[in-house]
C-alpha positions, 0 to 999 in steps of 0.5 A, spaced: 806 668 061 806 674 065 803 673 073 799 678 075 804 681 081 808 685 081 814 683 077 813 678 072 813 671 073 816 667 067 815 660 067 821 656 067 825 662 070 826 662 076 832 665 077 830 671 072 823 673 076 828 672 083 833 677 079 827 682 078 824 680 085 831 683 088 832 688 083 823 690 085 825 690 092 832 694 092 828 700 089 823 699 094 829 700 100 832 705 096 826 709 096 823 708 103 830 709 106 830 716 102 824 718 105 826 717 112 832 721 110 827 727 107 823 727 114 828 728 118 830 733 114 823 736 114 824 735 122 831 739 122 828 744 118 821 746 122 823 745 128 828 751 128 822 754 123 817 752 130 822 757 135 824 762 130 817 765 128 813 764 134 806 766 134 807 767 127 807 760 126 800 759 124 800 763 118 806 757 115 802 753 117 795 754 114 800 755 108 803 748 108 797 745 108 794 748 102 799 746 098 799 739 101 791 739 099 794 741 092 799 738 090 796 731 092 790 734 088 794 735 082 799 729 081 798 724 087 796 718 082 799 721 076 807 719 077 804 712 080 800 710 073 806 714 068 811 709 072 807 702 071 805 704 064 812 705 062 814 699 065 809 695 061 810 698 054 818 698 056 818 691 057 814 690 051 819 693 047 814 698 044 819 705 045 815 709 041 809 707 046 814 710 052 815 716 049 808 718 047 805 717 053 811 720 057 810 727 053 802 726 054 803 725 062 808 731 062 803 736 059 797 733 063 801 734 070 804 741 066 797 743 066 795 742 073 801 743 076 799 751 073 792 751 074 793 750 081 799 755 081 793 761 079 788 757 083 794 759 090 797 766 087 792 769 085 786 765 090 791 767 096 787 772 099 781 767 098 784 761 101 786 765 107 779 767 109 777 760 108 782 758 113 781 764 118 787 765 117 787 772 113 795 774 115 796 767 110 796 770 104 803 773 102 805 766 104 801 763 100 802 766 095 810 764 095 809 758 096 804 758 089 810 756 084 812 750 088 805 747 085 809 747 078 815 745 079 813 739 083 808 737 078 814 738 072 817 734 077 812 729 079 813 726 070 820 725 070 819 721 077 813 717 074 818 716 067 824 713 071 821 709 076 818 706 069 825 704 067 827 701 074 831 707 076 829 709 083 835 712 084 833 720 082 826 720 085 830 718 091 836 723 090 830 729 088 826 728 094 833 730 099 835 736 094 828 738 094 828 738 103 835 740 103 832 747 100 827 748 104 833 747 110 839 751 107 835 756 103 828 757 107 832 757 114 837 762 112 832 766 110 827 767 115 833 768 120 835 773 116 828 776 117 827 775 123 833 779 124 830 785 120 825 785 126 820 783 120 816 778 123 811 779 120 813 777 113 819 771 116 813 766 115 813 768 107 821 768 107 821 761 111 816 757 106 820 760 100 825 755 102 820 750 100 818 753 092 826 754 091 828 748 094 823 744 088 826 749 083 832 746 084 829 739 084 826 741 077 833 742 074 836 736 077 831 731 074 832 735 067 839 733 068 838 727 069 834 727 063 838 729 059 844 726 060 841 719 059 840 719 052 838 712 051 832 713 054 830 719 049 831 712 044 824 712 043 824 708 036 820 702 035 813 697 037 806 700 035 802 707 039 795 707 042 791 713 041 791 719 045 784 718 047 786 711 050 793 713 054 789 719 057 784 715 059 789 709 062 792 713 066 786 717 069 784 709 070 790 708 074 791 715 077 784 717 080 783 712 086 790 713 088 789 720 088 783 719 092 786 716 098 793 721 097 787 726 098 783 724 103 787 726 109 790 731 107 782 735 105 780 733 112 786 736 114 785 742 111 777 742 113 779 741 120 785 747 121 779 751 118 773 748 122 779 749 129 781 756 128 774 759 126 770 755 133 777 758 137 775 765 134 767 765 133 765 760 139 770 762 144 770 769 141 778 769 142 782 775 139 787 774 133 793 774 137 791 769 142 788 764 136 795 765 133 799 762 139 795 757 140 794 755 134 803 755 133 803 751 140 799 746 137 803 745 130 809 746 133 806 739 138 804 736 130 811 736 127 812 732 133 808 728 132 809 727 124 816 724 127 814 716 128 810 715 120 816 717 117 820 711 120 814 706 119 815 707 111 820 702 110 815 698 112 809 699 109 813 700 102 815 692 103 808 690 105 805 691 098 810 687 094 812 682 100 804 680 099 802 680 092 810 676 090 806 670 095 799 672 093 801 672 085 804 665 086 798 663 090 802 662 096 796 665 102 799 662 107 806 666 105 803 672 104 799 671 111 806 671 115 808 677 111 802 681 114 802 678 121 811 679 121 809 687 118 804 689 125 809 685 129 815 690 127 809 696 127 808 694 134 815 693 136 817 699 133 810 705 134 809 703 141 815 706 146 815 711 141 808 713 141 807 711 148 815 715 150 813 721 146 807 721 150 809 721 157 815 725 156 813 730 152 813 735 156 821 735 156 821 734 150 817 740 147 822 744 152 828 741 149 825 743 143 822 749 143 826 753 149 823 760 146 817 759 143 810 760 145 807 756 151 812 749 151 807 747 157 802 747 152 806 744 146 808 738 151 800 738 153 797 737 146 804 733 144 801 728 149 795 726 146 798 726 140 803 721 141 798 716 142 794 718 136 801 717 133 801 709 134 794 709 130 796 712 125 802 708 124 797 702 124 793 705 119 797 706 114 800 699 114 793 697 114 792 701 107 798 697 105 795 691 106 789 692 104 792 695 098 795 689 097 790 684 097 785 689 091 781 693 095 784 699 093 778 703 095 776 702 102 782 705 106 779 712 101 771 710 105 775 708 111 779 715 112 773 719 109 768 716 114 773 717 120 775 724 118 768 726 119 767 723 125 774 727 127 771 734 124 764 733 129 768 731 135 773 737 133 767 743 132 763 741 139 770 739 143 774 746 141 767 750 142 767 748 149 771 754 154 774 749 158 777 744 152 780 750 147 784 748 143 786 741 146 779 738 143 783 738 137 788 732 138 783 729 141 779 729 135 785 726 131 786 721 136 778 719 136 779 719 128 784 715 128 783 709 133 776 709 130 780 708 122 784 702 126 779 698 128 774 698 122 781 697 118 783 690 123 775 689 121 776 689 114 781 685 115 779 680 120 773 679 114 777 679 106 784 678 108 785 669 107 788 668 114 788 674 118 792 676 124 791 674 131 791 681 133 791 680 141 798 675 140 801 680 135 800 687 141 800 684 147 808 683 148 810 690 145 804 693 149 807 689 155 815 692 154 812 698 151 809 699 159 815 698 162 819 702 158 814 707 159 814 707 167 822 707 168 822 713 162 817 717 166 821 715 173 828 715 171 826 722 168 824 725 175 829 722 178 834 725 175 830 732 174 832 732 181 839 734 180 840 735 173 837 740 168 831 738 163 836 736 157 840 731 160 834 729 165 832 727 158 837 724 155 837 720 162 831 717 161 831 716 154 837 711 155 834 707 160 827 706 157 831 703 150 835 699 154 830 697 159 824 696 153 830 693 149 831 687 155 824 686 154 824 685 147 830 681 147 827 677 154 820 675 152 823 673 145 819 677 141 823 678 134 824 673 129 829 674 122 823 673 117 820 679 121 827 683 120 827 680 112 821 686 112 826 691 112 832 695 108 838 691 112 834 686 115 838 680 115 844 685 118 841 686 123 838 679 125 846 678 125 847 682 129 843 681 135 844 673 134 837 672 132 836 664 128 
């Protein structure tokens, strides 16, 4: 009898359940630690993007986020329902069922992905205004075919992981970042050097459609060099009917959630640069910088989500494993260990990115627009970044435990809060543009706290939240203090890089001390992520 986890549960086989839990899990580690390798890359990418377009920064801003809103739209869900119904149908034996259902999703996802191409290429002039943004549009445009491409994609993903082959989604996201670094960058430099300023933010994000193009090929690739998989002979086929309506089933609330953050996104960008240009009465060019100063403050502040995946991607299996064999109290320590870790690990790096941001946005960003001001919005941003990592640990665990629908009305209702707070704070003369990270700071507190109430009410056993912060907030305040003092100290007599490369080694040895002082870490919490037991070894943990 198959349990209702993640992975089947066979009655008198323990050890092939335990094999599959494994085998669940190392994908899972896999894929996480891809991620994290994609968002530095991402880092890498931008941050020389950030100082190479200056003021112009905004117009590929404005077009990223557009086709951030498309692509979750168009495929969010899709590879996660392909995935599940290959996985099924493929344990079943039923390869005929395999094959239907993968030329069924891969024309769906085909589909879309070209509806939302023309909706960018020719809409691009359209998008633009609606951005307030008009110099977007070439950018845009550009930008468009990457749609299609990453939804193509986006089926081949969803098929192998069906099979529990995890290893090509992970290798195509990094070729996928490894374009935008090694063609995107080389072109806007070029540009740049032409004097076509104008232009090098449509040549930058260029990087991004050829760098999925080369993705496309590989997974084609990987396709056509594992003819087994192309075997689809045997067991009985459902109606076209029904495998489309299975799929919209699975795909729709996940596309939901994926989309929700990044509409609200959208919507903002647009509400802020229109209050900086209609209320405040600013010109262009103005708008422009203050507008690049803050997305170069964001890339940032994105930094600290991308290292918390590995957690909240082990959260959802760890959890239904224990849930599915009844085992609530199990599935309570996973919860409580993965805010602990959370805590442990977002709370130096919102709190230190904060305090030092100043520095860091100098380091970063010697010669692009207003560093003092970058530094000034990345403050604020690096304590909204501690909630954010809160927020997504919780949709996990909320994830996990069936409610699969509250993160969706939990971010739709902090997201407006967030776009009245941005429309009155960025129409006052005095607040500007910083009225903005406040309004993400306010968005994603107030999702944090309504997450820990939905969880204190429906989850069996929840957390202490006070026992699990109150030690890290404890070690991240004396981190916090000897960063911001061994940096003015040094800065007395050193320049500002190794003023801060000082202070970032005192604070992680003095918040390590505390950590390891105060107890704080067990191995069960370590177990949580990719090479946990490794690093228990390491630090000598029982």
């Amino acid at each position: 009898r198959l349990s209702a986890g993640p992975y089947p549960v066979l009655r008198g086989g323990e050890s092939m359940a335990k094999e599959r839990k494994n085998s669940f899990l190392g994908g899972m580690a896999t894929m996480a630690a891809a991620l994290v390798v994609v968002k530095i890359i991402g880092a890498v990418y931008k941050i020389p993007i950030g100082n190479i377009l200056g003021d112009n920064y905004r117009q590929f801003n404005n077009a990223y986020d557009i086709y951030t809103v498309l692509i979750n739209i168009s495929i969010a869900g899709f590879p996660v329902a392909l995935s599940k119904m290959v996985a099924a149908n493929h344990a079943l034996g039923r390869e005929r069922q395999v094959g239907k259902i993968f030329r069924l999703a891969l024309t769906i996802f085909f589909s879309l992905g070209l509806a939302s191409f023309l909706a960018m290429f020719l809409g691009a002039d359209v998008l633009a205004g609606w951005m307030n943004d008009p110099q977007a549009a070439q950018s845009i445009r550009y930008l468009a075919p990457a749609v299609l491409f990453v939804s193509c994609v986006g089926s081949f993903r969803g098929f192998f992981q069906g099979h529990g082959n995890m290893r090509p989604s992970a290798v195509s996201q990094v070729i996928e970042a490894m374009g935008k670094l090694c063609i995107g960058l080389p072109l806007a430099m070029w540009m740049a050097s032409l004097g076509r300023e104008t232009e090098t933010p449509a040549y930058a994000i260029l990087g991004v459609t050829l760098g999925s193009a080369l993705t496309l090929l590989y997974m084609l690739f990987c396709y056509a060099r594992r003819p087994h998989y192309k075997d689809l002979t045997g067991g009985s086929v459902d109606a076209t009917g029904k495998i489309v309506r299975d799929l919209l089933v699975i795909a729709i609330p996940i596309t939901l959630t994926a989309s929700a953050v990044s509409v609200i996104n959208v919507i903002d960008a647009a509400v802020v640069q229109g209050q900086l240009q209609n209320a405040l009465g600013l010109a262009e060019e103005v708008i422009d910088g203050l507008y690049s100063d803050y997305g170069r403050a964001k890339n940032i502040y994105n930094l600290p989500a991308s290292f918390m995946m590995a957690v909240t991607v082990s959260v959802i299996p760890a959890v239904s494993a224990a849930l599915a064999v009844n085992k609530r109290r199990e599935a309570a320590r996973v919860v409580r260990a993965s805010y602990h870790v959370t805590a442990l690990l977002i709370f130096p790096m919102g709190v230190g990115m904060s305090v030092l941001a100043e520095p860091i946005a100098r380091l970063l960003y010697p010669h692009a627009g207003d560093p003092v001001r970058t530094g000034q919005l990345l403050a604020i941003l690096g304590f909204a970044s501690i909630f954010v990592c809160m927020v997504s640990v919780s949709n996990s665990v909320l994830q996990a435990h069936g409610h699969q629908n509250l993160p969706v009305l939990v971010m739709v209702g902090a997201g407006t809060v967030m776009l009245v707070v941005d429309y009155i704070l960025v129409g006052i003369e005095s607040i500007g543009i910083f009225g903005s990270p406040i309004g993400t700071l306010c968005c994603f507190a107030l999702a944090a706290v309504a997450d820990f109430t939905l969880i204190r009410r429906l989850v069996p056993h929840p957390p202490k939240y006070f026992r699990l912060f109150f030690g890290p907030a404890l070690a991240t305040a004396g981190m916090a203090l000897a960063a911001w003092g061994s940096y003015r100290l040094a800065h007395l007599v050193l320049g500002n890089t190794l003023s801060l490369l000082f202070a970032i080694l005192c604070a992680v040895a003095v918040y390590a001390f505390l950590v390891i002082w105060l107890k704080m870490l067990s191995r069960s919490e370590l177990q949580l992520m990719p090479k946990g037991d490794k690093i228990a070894d390491l630090l000598r943990l029982p």
